[in-house]
Structure formats: C-alpha cells, structure tokens
DRENLOTI-974574 format. One record per residue (C-alpha): x, y, z. Coordinates in steps of 0.5 Angstrom, whole numbers, padded with zeros to 4 digits, always signed. Each point is the difference from the previous one (the first is absolute). Example, Ala and Ser with C-alpha at 12.3 -4.5 7.8 and 13.67 -1.06 7.14 Angstrom:
<vexmis>
+0025-0009+0016;+0002+0007-0002;
</vexmis>
This chain:
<vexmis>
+0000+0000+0000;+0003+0007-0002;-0002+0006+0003;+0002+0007-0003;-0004+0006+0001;-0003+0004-0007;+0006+0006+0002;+0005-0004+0001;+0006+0004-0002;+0006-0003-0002;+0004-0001+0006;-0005-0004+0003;+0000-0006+0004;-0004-0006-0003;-0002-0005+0006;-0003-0005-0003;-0001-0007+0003;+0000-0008-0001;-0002-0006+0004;+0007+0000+0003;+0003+0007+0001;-0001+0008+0000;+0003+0002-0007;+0003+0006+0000;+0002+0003-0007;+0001-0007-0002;+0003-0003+0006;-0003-0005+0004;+0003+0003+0007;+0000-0003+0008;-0002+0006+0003;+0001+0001+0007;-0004+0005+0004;-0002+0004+0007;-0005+0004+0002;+0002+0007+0004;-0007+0003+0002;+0002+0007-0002;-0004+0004+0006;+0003-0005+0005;+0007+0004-0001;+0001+0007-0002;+0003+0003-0006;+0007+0000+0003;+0001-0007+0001;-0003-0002-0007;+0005+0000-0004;+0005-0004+0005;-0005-0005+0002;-0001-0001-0008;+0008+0000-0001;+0000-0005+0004;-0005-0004-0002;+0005+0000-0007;+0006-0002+0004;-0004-0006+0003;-0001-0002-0008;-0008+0002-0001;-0002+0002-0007;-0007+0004+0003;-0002+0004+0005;-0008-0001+0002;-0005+0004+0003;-0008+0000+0002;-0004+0006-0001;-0003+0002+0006;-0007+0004-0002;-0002+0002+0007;+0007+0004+0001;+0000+0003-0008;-0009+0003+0001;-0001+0000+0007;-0006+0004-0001;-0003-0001-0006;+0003+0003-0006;+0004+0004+0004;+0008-0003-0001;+0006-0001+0003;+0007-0002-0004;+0005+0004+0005;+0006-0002+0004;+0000-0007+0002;-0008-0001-0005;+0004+0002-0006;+0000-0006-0004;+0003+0003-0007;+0006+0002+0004;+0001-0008+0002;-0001-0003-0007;+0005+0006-0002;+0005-0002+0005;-0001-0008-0002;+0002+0003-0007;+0006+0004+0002;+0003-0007+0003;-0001-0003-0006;-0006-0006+0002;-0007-0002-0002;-0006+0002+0004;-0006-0005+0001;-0006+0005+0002;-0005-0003+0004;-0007+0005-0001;-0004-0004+0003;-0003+0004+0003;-0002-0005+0005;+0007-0001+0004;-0001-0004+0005;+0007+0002+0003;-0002+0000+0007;-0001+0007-0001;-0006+0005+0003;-0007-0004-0003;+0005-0003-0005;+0001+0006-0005;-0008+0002+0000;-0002+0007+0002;-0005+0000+0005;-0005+0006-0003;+0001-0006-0006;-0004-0006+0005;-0005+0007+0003;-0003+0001-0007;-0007-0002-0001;-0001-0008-0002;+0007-0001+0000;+0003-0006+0000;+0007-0002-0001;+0003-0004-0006;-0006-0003-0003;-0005+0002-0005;-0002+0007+0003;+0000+0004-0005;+0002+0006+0004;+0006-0004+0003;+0002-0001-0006;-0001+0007-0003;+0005+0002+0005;+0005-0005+0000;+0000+0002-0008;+0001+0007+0001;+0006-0002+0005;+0004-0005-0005;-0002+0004-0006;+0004+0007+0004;+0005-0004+0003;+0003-0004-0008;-0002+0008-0003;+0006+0003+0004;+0004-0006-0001;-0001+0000-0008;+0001+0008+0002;+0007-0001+0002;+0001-0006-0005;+0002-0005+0005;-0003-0006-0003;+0005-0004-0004;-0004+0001-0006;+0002+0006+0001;+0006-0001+0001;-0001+0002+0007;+0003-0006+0005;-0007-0003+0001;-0001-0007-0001;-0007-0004+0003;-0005+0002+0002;-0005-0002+0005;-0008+0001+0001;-0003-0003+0007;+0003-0003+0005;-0001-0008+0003;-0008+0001-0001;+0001-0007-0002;+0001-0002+0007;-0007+0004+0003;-0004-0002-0007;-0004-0004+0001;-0006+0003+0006;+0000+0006-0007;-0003-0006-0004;-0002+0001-0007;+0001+0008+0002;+0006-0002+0001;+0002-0003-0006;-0003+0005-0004;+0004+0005+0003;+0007-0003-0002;-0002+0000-0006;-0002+0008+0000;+0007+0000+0003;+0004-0003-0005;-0004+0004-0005;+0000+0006+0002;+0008+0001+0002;+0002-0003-0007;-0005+0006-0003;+0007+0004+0003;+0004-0003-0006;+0006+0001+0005;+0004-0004-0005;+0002-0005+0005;-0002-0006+0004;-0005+0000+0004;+0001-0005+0007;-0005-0003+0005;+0002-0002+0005;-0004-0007+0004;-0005+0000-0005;-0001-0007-0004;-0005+0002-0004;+0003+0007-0003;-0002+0002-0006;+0004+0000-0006;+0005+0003-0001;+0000+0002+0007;+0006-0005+0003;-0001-0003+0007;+0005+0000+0004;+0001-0004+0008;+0001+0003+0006;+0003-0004+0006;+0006-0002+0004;+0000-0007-0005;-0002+0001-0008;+0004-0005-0003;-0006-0004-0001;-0004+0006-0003;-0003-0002-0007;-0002+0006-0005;-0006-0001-0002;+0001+0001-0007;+0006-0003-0004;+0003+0007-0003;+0001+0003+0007;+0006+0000+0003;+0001-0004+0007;+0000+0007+0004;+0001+0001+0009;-0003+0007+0002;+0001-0001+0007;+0006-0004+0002;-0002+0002+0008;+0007+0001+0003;-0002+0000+0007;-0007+0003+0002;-0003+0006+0004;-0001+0001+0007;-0006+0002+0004;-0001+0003+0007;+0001-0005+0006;+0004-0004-0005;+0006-0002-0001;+0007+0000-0005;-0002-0005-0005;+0006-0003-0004;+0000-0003-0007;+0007-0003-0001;+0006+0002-0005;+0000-0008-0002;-0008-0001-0001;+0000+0006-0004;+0006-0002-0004;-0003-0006-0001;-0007+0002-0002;+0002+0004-0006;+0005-0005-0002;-0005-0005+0000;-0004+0004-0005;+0005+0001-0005;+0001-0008+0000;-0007+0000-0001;+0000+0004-0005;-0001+0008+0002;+0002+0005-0003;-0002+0006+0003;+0001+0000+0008;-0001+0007+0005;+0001+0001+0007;-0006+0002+0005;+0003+0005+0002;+0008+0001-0002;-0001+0007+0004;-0006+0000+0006;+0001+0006+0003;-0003+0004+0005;-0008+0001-0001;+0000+0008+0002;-0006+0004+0002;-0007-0004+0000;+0002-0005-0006;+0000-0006+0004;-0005-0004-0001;-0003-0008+0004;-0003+0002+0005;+0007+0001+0004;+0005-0001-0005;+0006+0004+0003;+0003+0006-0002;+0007-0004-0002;-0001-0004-0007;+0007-0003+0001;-0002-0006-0003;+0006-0004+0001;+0002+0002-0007;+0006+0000-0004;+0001+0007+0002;-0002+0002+0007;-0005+0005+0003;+0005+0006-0001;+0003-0002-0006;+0006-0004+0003;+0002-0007-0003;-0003-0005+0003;+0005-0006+0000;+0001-0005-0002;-0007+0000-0003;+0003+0006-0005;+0007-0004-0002;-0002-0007-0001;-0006+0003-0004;+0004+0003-0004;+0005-0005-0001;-0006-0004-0003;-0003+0006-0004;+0007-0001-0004;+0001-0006-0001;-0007-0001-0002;+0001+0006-0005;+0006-0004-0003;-0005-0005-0002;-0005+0005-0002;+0000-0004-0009;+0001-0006+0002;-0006+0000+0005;-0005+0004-0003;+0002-0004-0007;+0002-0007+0001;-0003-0006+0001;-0003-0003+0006;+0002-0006+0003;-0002-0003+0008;+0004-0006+0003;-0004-0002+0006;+0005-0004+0006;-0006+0000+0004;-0001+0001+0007;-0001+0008-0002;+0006+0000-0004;+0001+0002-0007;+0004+0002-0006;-0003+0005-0005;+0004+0002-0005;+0000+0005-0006;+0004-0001-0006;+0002+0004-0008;+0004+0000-0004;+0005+0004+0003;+0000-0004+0007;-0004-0003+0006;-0001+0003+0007;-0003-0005+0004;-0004+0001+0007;+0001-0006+0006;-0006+0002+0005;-0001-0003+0007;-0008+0001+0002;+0001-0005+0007;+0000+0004+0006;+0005-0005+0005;+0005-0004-0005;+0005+0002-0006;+0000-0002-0006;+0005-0005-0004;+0000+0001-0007;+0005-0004-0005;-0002+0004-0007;+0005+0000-0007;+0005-0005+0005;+0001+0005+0005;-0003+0001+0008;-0003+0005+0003;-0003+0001+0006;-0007+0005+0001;+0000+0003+0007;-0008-0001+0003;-0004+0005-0002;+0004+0003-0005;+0001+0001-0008;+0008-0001-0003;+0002+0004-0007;+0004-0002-0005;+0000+0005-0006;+0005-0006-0004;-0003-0006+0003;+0005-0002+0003;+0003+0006+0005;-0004+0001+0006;-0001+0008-0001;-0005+0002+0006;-0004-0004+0006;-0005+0004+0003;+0002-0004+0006;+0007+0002+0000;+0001+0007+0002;+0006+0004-0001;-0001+0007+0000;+0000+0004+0006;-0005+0001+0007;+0000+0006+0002;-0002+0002+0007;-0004+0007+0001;+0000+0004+0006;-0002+0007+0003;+0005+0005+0002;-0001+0006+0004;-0002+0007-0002;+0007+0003+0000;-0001+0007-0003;+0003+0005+0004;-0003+0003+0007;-0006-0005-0002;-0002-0001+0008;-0001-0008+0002;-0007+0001+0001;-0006+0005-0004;-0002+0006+0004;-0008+0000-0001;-0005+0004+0000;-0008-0001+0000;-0007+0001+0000;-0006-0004+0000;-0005-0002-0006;-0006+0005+0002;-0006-0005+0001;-0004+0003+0004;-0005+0002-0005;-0002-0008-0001;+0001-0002+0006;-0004+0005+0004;-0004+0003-0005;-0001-0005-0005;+0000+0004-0006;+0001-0001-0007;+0000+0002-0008;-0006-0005-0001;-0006-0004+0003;-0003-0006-0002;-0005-0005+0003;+0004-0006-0001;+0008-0002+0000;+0003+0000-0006;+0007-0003-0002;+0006+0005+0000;+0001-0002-0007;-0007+0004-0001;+0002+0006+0004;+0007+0002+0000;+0001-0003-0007;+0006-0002+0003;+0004+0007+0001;+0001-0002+0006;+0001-0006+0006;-0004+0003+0004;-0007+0000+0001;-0005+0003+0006;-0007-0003+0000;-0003+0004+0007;-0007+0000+0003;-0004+0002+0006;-0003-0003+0005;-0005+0003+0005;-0003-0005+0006;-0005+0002+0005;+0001+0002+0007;-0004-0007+0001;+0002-0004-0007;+0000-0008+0002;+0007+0001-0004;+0003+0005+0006;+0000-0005+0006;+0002-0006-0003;+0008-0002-0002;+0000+0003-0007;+0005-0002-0006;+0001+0002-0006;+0002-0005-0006;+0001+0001-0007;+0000-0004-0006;+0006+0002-0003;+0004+0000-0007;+0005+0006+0001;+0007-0003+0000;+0002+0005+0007;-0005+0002+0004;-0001+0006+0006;-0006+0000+0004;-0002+0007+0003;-0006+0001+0005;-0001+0008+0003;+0007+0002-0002;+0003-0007+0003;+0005-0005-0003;-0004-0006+0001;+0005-0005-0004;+0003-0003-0006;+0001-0006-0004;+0002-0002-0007;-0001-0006-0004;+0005-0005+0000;+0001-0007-0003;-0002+0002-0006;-0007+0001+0003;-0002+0006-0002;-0008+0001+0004;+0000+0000+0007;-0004+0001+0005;+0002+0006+0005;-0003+0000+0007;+0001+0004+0006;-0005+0002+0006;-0001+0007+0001;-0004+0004+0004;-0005+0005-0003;-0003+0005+0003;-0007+0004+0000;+0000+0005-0006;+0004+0001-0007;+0005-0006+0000;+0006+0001-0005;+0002-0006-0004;+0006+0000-0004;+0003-0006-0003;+0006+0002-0005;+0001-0005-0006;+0007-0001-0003;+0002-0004-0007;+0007-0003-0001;+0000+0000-0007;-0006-0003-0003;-0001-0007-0004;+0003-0001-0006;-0001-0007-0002;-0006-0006-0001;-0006+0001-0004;-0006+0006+0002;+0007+0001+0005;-0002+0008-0002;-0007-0001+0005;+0004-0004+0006;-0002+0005+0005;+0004+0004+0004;-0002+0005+0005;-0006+0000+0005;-0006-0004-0003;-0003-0002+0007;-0004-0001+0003;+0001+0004+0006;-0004-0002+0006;+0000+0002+0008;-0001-0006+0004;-0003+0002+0006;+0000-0006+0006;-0003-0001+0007;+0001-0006+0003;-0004-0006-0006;-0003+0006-0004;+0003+0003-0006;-0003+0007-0003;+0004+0000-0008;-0001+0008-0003;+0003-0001-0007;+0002+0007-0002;+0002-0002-0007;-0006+0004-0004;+0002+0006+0005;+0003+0006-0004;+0006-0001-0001;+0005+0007+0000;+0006-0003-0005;+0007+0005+0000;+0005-0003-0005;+0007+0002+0003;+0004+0003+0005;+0001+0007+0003;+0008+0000-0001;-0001-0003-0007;-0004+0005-0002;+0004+0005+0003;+0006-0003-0004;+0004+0000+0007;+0005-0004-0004;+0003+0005-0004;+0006+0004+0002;-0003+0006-0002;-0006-0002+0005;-0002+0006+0004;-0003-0005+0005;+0002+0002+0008;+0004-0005+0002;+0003-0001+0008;+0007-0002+0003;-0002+0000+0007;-0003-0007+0003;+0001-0004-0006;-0005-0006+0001;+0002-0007-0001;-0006-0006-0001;-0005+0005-0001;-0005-0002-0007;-0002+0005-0005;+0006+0004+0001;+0004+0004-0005;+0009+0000+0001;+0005+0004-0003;+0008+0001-0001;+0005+0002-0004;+0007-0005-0002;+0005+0002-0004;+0001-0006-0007;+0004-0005+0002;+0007+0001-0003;+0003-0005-0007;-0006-0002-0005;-0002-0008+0003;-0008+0000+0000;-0002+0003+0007;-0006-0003+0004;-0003+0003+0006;+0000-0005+0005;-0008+0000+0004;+0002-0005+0005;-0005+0002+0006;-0005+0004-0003;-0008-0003-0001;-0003+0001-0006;-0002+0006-0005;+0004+0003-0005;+0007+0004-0002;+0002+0006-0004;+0007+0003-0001;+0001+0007-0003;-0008+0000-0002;+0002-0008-0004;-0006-0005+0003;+0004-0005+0000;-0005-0006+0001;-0003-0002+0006;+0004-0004+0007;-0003-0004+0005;+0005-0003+0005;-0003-0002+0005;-0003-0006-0005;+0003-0005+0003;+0000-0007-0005;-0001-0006+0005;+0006-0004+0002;-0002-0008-0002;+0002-0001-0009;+0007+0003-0001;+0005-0005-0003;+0007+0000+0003;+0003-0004-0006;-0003+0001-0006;+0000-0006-0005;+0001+0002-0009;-0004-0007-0002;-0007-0001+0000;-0005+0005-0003;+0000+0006+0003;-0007+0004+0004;-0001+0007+0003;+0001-0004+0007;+0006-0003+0000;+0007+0002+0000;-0003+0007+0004;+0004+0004+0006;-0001+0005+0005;-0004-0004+0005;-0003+0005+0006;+0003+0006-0004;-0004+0006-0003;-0002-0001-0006;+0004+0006-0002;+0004+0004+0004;+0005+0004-0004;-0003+0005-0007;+0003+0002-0006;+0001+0007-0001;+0003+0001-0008;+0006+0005+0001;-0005+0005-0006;-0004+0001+0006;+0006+0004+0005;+0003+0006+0000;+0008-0002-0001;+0001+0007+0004;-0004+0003+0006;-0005-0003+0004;-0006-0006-0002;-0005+0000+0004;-0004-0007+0002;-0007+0001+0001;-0005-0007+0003;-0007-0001+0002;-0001-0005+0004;-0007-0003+0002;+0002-0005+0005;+0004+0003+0004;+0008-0001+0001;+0007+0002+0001;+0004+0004-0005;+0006+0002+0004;+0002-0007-0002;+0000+0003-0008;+0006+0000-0003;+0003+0001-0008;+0005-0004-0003;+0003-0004-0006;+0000-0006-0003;+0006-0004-0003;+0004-0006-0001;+0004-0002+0007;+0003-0006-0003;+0001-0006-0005;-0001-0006-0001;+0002-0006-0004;+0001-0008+0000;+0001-0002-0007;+0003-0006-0003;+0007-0001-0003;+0001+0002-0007;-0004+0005+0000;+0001+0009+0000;-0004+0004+0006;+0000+0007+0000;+0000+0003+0006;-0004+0007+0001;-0001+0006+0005;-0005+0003-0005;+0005+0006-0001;+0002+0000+0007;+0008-0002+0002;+0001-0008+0003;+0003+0002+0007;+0001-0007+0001;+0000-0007+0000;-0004-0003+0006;+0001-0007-0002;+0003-0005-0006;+0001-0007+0001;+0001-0005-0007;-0001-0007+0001;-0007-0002+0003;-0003+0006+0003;-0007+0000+0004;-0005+0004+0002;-0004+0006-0003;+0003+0008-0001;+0001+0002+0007;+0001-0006+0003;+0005-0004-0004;+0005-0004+0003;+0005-0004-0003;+0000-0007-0002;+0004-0007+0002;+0006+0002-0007;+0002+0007-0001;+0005+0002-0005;+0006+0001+0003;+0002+0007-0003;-0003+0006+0004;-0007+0001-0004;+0000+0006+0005;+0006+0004-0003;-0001-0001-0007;-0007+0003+0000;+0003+0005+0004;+0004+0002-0004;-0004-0002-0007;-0006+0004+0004;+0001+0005+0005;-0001+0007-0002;-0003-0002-0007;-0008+0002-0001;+0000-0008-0003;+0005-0006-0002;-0001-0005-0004;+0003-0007+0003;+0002-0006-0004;-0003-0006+0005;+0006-0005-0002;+0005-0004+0004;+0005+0004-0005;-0002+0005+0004;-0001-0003+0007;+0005-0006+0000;-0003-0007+0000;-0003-0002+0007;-0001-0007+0001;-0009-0001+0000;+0001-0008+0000;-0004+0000-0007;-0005+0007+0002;-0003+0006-0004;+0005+0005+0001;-0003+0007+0002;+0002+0007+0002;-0004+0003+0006;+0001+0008+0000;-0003+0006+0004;+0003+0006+0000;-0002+0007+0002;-0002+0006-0004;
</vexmis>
C-alpha cells in the first residue's frame, strides 16, 4: 500500500508499507521507536531528551496529542511552552529522527480523563467515542485542526517533514465491546474520517483487530511476539512496549527488568516485528493538574530508559542500545530474508533468516528455570533461561538479553550547595479563607439535587464546596438524640465542615473510589451550616463510558439521629444545595510571586490544614536535574516561581507487605512483581526543571497544604549519578561513565569470581593476582568515562577451576 498526498513535493518522503515491513523510499526498514510525551518535560529538555533517544539507537520519537490540555475551554486553544507541539515535532526533526504522532484524541496515558476536555462530556446528549453525533463533530473538529497545523509546517513525510505514521483512537478494542453495534460503526467512522485527511502517511490503530483497512492495527502489552496482524499486507507492529508501569497514591515503586525488556523486543523481531516502540523512553513529570487515574501520582518515571528528570537509567538505557545496534546491523536480512524456525523443545527455538548475501539467526529461551543447549550447524550454544541469543552471521553470538554488559549506575541526592543558601527554609503563611463556606454557606449556585463535580466545575479545579443548612426546632425529636452524619461519597478526599467546625476527612484507598463518611456531630436549635469540600485527584481515564464514572458527592447525605432502638433518618440529598468550584487563594493566585497577598513570618503553624506557606531559596548550583524534597508534608500542591509543579502528597504511606528483596528477570512480568519502596511515600521527592528557577537571585516556593504538615523538613537538592557498577564476563568491553562528571575512585574491583550486587560485592573464592584496583586506577580515575577491555591479558589469568571468569566493579563519581 503506497501512501502519497496529491501535493506531495518532490523531496517528499514516500512511506508505504507490506506485509513485513514499514517502507520508507523503498526500503523496508527495522524501526525503533520512544514515546516522549512533550507536555511531560519543558521545551528545555526537549532537545537533550530526543538526542539521547538517537544516541540510544532510536530511528523515532512518538507523542500523544493531548486535546484537553491544547482546548480546554471550547474553541479556546493552548499551543505555549511546554502545550507547543510543533515545537516538539521540529525538535525530533532537527535530531534527524522520525516522528509517529499519536492523535488519538482519546489518549488514555494515565492523563487527567484520559485527554477528553471535561466541557466535552457536559455538552447536552453527549457520550464519549460511539456513534454520537456531537461527540463525534467535535472529535473531528480537534483531528482536522491538529493535522491543518501539522501539514502547515510540512511536518508529514509526505512533505518531507519527519512525520512517518499516524494514529486515530487509541485500544478502543480493549473496551469495545459494551458499545455493540454503535461501537462497530464508530470505528469505521474513524477510519473513514482520519483518511479523509489525506495526510499522505499510514494510519495505525493500535488493540484494535478489527481496524478497517487501510487502518494498520498494532498491540500494546509488555509481550507482543505473538500478535498476528489482521490483514497479510500489514507489518508486524508494537506501539507500546510497557517498559515499566505507573504509579499511584499509596502504591509502591514497580520494576520491570532490563532483561525482561530486552527479551521482549528480541523475542518479537524473531517472530517477525519490524517496528517496535517503547512505552515511555522518557515518562516525565505530569506537572499541573494532568495526571489522570484516579491517583495517579505526579512522577510518571515509568522506569523507562530515560528517568523522570532526563538522566539515563542504566542499565535499561546501555543494554537497549546494544540491542538496537545489533538488530539495525541485520536490518536487510530481517526485513527481506526467508524464514525459518527450528523447534529444540521444551521452549527453546532457532529462528533463522537467510538472503543471498547471509544469514542471521536468533537462538530464543521461553523456559522460565532451565537453560538451554542448543547444537546448531556443529556448534553448541548455550541459552540462558528467560532470554533471546543474536547471532548476525549465524554463528558468533553478538548479543544475549540475559547478558548485561553495559554499566548500573547508582543516582543520588545532593544537598543544595548554593551559597548563603540556610539548611532549612524561612517560611512564612497564611490560612486559606473558608469562613464564607464553613460558617455562611454560601455559593455562586443553588440546586435541589447533588451533582457530579464534573458537572459543576467543568474541571477548573479540584476543589468542589457542596454547602446546605439545616434548621432544627427547639424541640426537634432529632436534637436529643445521638446524631451523626453519613455521606455517600465518590469524591476522591474529602472535608467534612458542621457550624464552622472540621468534623473530619477521609479519602479513598484501595483502589475504591466511593465511601461512606461518617462522623457523629452535635446540631444545634436554629440554622446548621454543613460544609463537605469534594476534592479529585485526577480524573478516570481508561475503561468503557469511563467519561461517566462519578466523582464528587453523588449522595445520598443523611443525618442519622438515634436514641436507644429508635433511629430517625433526615435525607438531605433534595435539599438546596450551594456549590463554589475552587478556593479563595486559588482564585487570589496567592501562588505568584508578584501576589500581593498578605503574608505572616510570626508564629508559622505546623500540622495546620488549609494552609498556605512560602520561602525563597537560592537554585541549587551546577546544571544536575534539581528536586524539592516534600518529606513531612500532608497533601496539596506545590508552586516554584509561579510554576505548578503538580500535586504532592507525602504522608500516603504504601503498605508494608508485597515489596521483592530480590527481583528475579525469568518469567512473564506484571505491575505486582518486582515492585519496592515498601512503607514508604509513594512519592517524596518533586522535579523542578532547571527552566522553571532564576539562576540569579531569589526562587520562591509556594505550598498549599490541605491536610495539614511540616514544611521545616523541605529541602532542595539535585540528582545524580554517585556511583558505577558493572560485573561482565571476560572477553567483553565496559565502558564506565560518571555522566560528565570525573570518576573520583574506585570502591571495588575483584577479576575472578565475583558475587553480590552494585554495592554490595565481595570477592569470590579465585582473583587475578595482579591488582584489578590499580589498574582501574590508573585507567579511570579523574576521566569522565573509560572503556576496560575485561581479559585475562589485562587482568592475568586467576585460576577459576573451569568457571566463568568475570569483573566486578564500582567506582564513585
């Protein structure tokens, strides 16, 4: 299938495709790919982010569109700073690299209501991706925009722009099939409309078997090598190669292996993949109020290749790139030879690819505990468990995803060291003015019902005051008694206000997002003022009509009066209600630097909620990614120099019971294994992108704390490597690297037989008798990377009865 638009010019691009491959002018390629979310970084990292990607061996960089974030009110849009997508796609040009842009616009993405505008599901009659007529004008409207300024700037390959697929919806397969025939017909709607766009390159759709041609459907997973197209002329294609997973409040750190990973993507280039892209190459940070869930945290790190602040994750980074080298190096023969497969049983297999010019062969393990023996064209091999051999010739093992010989580099946190920077933060406060809900009750609307917070805030804020009064007679029935008040809840925190007092809070947890809160309170004769303050983290993004799952105070709201057997029930869910969206230092922007707001240094209140702080610090010193360390603070949100950067909540404490000491490659990863961080925050420390301080003068820190916490434990610091690692078999090259930083020395270095793990090695029962110590030493020290040829040339020969022999290493940076 050949794809060109009507103005193509002549420097165009042609991107056509076949049954094995993406074409690109002619050329079957193997592409490797990394989705970098451009509003999950600043426009200051881009372009290091997307280097790096290159220098890891990608050929392309792919992003979602995010429409909520681009038209949050309707027809109002937002293409600045960090929101400027044509920016991005011009950056991944200037690297040289191919872009796959991901319109969607559904993007799921663990963003705020998966990338829907919430004024979008308040729109009379609407429902969310079926046959709805205004759903689908609108999502039409936004596709047809977002390609106009791409074509614009000639950004699609067929323009000669750097663009090379496209994708409509987004694992609408997944969720299908409550839609039914509505469902059905939508899709094909999709695919009708986005190739009315004639945007002259392939449109994917991702977990979607039934994608109408010429749509191409691609899997998501952390396994795809047994994904089968659904039509013969469309290439074997990965969209999301989950390369770690994302965390939520009161959760802990989840893992995914450099081996597992490794092993995925070599296991689907046996099988025949061509195209492979990692979800996420770059997570990020999700800023403001974009992360999505409920409860998604504000960290999207992902355990991706490249960390939440841009550093490389190694090894995942190193061994990737091995792989990616060694799989563009067969690029011809995998993408035009013959197939063949040799079955060794017991999960073990040969799969082999041969033209004229060669053969390149891959040896793959699918047993989870034994290794394998293979004897192949009179030589043996033997396949570690769980793990893919390379052979680019057929005979010389090139690359083994079990094996890692590329560097684990251990970050840490540093101090802020900028000069006459005090050890703690001076602070000053001020509460956040209530009085007018709490005591008053009064609002900007009245209804006789309660409404979703969806409905009423149209998602401007978190914040949500759903307020009513109750009067009792002198000689109410309901005043004698011992009265409580219950309320049916779906709002993700919740406050709870009678007459002016804090009655209590509660949240969901567990993954159950509607409660019942409960507290006794005592009423008085007259006017009662009840206050309940509805907060969201994040809104839901994924599952089918998810854009209806409440969120809020959806009741219904009792007061439970009881004297001995005898209860009374008053049901104030038909009462009038007064609703407020937001709160008073919100709309006061008491965030800004340039705030007039009044603001006390006397008598700072610690474990106070609703409460505002602020102080200034000098930007920590050198250019390592800075963080804000939140350690002893409740939950809220945080602010540098004007800057939301996203909302924190500390004292969420994940449970202590489900954390690995040892994590173990073999077997078929999950979001549940391999995870850490066991009775810990779920997050504690806050990227702050170096584009966000003043380098000269005075940064100011403002918080907003609901629950109520410490802020004299705050602190600023920076993030970098502190030391390297590596244990690799002989015969092989390391290269050691402090990441532009000098190696200072050399901890440990033991040739022989080595155990343990990076930190914690310990040498074996044979060494090489010349000093491994000294001559990284002398190769190392005071170089910002070495590479070490691991031989007994090098080393001298240690006597290992017959073993392995290895080098174990760390120095410090």
């Amino acid at each position: 299938m050949l794809y060109r638009s009507l103005l193509a010019l002549a420097y165009a691009t042609i991107v056509s495709h076949d049954g094995r491959a993406i074409t690109i002018d002619g050329h079957r390629r193997v592409l490797l790919s990394g989705s970098i979310h451009y509003p999950r970084s600043t426009p200051e990292m881009w372009p290091d982010l997307i280097k790096k990607g290159k220098e890891g061996g990608l050929d392309a960089i792919e992003t979602y569109v995010f429409w909520n974030a681009h038209e949050p009110t309707r027809r109002q849009y937002d293409f600045s700073g960090k929101l400027d997508l044509i920016r991005f796609l011009k950056t991944i040009q200037d690297e040289g690299l191919y872009g796959v842009l991901r319109i969607g616009p559904y993007a799921c993405a663990e963003w705020n209501y998966g990338g829907f505008p919430v004024w979008l599901h308040n729109m009379p009659g609407m429902v969310f991706r079926t046959t709805n007529k205004s759903f689908m004008d609108e999502m039409q409207n936004f596709t047809t925009m977002i390609v106009d300024m791409v074509k614009k700037e000639k950004l699609f390959a067929s323009q000669g722009g750097p663009i090379i697929l496209a994708q409509i919806e987004n694992e609408y397969g997944n969720v299908m099939g409550p839609y039914g025939e509505s469902g059905k017909a939508y899709i094909k709607w999709c695919a009708n409309m986005a190739q009315s766009l004639d945007v002259g390159v392939p449109w994917i759709m991702c977990q979607q078997n039934d994608a109408p041609q010429p749509m191409l459907n691609t899997c998501n997973g952390f396994y795809c090598d047994n994904f089968v197209p659904n039509n013969p002329n469309t290439p074997k294609m990965w969209t999301e190669n989950w390369t770690g997973w994302f965390k939520q409040w009161g959760g802990k750190n989840p893992h995914r292996t450099t081996e597992d990973v490794a092993f995925s993507v070599a296991r689907f280039f046996q099988r025949g993949g061509t195209f492979n892209n990692y979800y996420m190459y770059h997570g990020g940070t999700n800023f403001d109020r974009t992360a999505g869930g409920p409860y998604i945290t504000t960290s999207y790190d992902y355990d991706a290749p490249l960390d939440e602040y841009g550093n490389l994750n190694q090894p995942k980074y190193g061994h990737l790139k091995q792989l990616h080298d060694v799989l563009h190096s067969m690029e011809r023969t995998l993408t035009y030879g013959n197939i063949s497969t040799i079955d060794f049983g017991n999960s073990a297999s040969a799969t082999i690819y041969k033209t004229e010019e060669g053969s390149s062969c891959f040896f793959g393990n699918g047993n989870e505990n034994s290794d394998a023996k293979i004897s192949f064209q009179g030589e043996s091999y033997v396949v570690p468990a769980w793990s893919v051999t390379i052979l680019p010739d057929c005979k010389n093992e090139a690359y083994n995803t079990a094996k890692i010989t590329t560097q684990t580099s251990m970050m840490v946190k540093k101090p802020n060291e900028a000069e006459d920077t005090p050890s703690t933060l001076k602070w000053s406060w001020r509460p956040e003015n209530v009085d007018n809900f709490i005591l008053k009750g009064k609002g900007d609307s009245t209804q006789t019902q309660l409404f979703d917070q969806k409905v009423v805030t149209n998602d401007q804020s978190d914040y949500l005051w759903y307020m009513t009064t109750v009067k009792f007679k002198k000689r109410d029935l309901f005043l004698g008694k011992s009265m409580s008040l219950r309320v049916n809840s779906t709002a993700h925190a919740l406050h709870a206000f009678v007459n002016g007092k804090h009655i209590g809070n509660q949240h969901a947890e567990n993954g159950k997002f509607n409660y019942v809160f409960e507290k006794d309170v005592k009423f008085k004769s007259g006017r009662n003022v009840i206050a309940l303050l509805s907060i969201t983290v994040g809104l839901a993004n994924y599952g089918a009509f998810f854009e209806s799952k409440p969120a809020g105070i959806t009741g219904p709201i009792f007061i439970t009066g009881r004297n001995g057997d005898e209860t009374i029930v008053k049901d104030l869910s038909a009462h009038k209600w007064s609703y407020k969206t937001g709160l008073n230092g919100f709309e006061n922007q008491f965030f800004r630097t340039e705030s007039m707001s009044k603001w006390s240094v006397e008598s700072v209140p610690f474990n106070r909620s609703m409460t505002w702080y602020k102080a200034t610090f000098k930007a920590p010193l050198g250019n390592d990614p800075v963080v804000v360390d939140l350690m002893g603070l409740g939950k809220g949100t945080a602010w540098v120099n004007g800057n939301n950067i996203g909302r924190y909540w500390p004292a969420f404490i994940s449970s202590e019971n489900g954390c690995d000491a040892k994590c173990n490659y073999r077997g078929a990863y999950h979001a549940e294994k391999c995870l850490t961080n066991c009775g810990e925050p779920t997050q504690r420390w806050y990227h702050v992108p170096r584009s966000f301080l003043n380098g000269e003068g005075d940064n100011t820190l403002v918080l907003f704390e609901e629950m109520g916490g410490n802020p004299s434990l705050v602190s600023f610091q920076t993030t970098r490597v502190g030391s390297v690692c590596a244990n690799v078999y002989e015969n092989k090259i390391i290269e050691l690297s402090c990441d532009r930083k000098p190696i200072s020395a050399i901890k440990f270095a033991s040739f022989g037989n080595p155990y343990g793990n990076c930190g914690s090695f310990e040498k074996g029962t044979c060494e090489s008798s010349n000093n491994t110590v000294d001559i990284l030493t002398q190769e190392c020290v005071g170089k910002e990377k070495c590479s070490i040829d691991v031989s007994t040339k090098k080393f001298g020969a240690p006597d290992c009865s017959g073993a392995a022999r290895k080098l174990a290493v760390e120095v410090i940076c």
